[in-house]
C-alpha positions in Angstrom: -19.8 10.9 38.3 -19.5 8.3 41.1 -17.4 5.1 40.4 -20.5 2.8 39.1 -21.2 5.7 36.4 -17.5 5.8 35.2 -17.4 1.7 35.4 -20.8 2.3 33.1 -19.2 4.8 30.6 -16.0 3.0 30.2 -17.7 -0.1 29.4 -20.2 1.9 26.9 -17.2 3.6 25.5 -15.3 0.6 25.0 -18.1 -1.1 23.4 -18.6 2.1 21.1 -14.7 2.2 20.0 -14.8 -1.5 19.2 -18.0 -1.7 17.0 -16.2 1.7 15.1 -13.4 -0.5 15.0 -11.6 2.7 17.0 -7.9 1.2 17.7 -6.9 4.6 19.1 -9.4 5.3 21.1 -9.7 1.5 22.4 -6.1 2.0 24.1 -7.3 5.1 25.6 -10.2 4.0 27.3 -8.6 0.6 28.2 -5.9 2.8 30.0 -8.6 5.1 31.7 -10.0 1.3 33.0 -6.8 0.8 34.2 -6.4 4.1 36.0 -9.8 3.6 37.6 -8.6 0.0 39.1 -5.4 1.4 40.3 -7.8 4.1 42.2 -10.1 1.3 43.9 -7.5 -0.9 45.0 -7.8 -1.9 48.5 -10.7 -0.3 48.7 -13.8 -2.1 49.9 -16.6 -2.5 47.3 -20.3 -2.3 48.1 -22.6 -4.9 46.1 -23.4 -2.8 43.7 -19.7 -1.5 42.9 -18.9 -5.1 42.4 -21.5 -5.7 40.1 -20.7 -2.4 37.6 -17.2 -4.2 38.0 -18.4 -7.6 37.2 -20.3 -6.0 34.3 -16.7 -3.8 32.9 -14.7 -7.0 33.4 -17.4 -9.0 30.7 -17.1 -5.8 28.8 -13.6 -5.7 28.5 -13.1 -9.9 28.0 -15.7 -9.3 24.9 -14.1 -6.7 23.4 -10.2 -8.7 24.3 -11.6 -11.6 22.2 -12.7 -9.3 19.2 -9.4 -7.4 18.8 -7.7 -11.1 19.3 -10.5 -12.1 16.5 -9.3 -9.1 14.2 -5.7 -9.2 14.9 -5.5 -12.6 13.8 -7.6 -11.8 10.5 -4.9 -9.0 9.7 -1.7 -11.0 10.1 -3.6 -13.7 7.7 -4.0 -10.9 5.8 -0.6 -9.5 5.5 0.6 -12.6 5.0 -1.5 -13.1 2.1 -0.6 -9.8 1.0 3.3 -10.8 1.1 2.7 -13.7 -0.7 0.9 -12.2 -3.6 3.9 -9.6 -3.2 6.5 -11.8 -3.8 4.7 -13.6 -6.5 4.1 -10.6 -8.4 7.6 -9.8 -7.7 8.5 -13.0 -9.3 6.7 -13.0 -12.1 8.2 -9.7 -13.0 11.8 -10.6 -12.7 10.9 -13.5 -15.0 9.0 -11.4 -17.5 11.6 -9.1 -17.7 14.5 -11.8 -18.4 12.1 -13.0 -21.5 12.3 -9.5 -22.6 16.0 -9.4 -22.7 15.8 -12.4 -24.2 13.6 -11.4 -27.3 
């Protein structure tokens, strides 16, 4: 596979991962991106490299905001979960004390 097939598969793949909501397998192909920019740096890039680049970089920005998107959802979840936690919690430190009470 020549570079502007591997920019194309990485940028498919990531794509894939995220819409399977793949965490795993996100990191992996966001380090294979990595490795493939540390391999073309300094080199010079024909037109159409660039523009399999280009393409990657929108790629990856997309799929940044998403994770960003879903990360932030979680901790609201969590902290939601923590909340009802503690209340719960609460509640049955105080229901017990009535009991002892009876």
């Amino acid at each position: 596979m020549d570079d502007i097939q591997v920019m194309r598969f990485l940028a498919r793949s990531l794509e894939h991962a995220a819409s399977q909501h793949d965490w795993p397998k996100m990191q992996e192909v966001d380090a294979q991106i990595a490795g493939l920019l540390t391999s073309l740096k300094g080199q010079a890039l024909s037109a159409d490299k660039r523009d399999a680049l280009a393409a990657l970089q929108q790629t990856h920005t997309r799929v940044s905001q998403f994770c960003q998107v879903q990360s932030e959802a979680l901790e609201k979840q969590i902290a939601r979960t923590r909340r009802n936690q503690e209340g719960a919690t609460a509640y049955a430190l105080f229901s017990g004390e009535e009991d002892f009470g009876q």
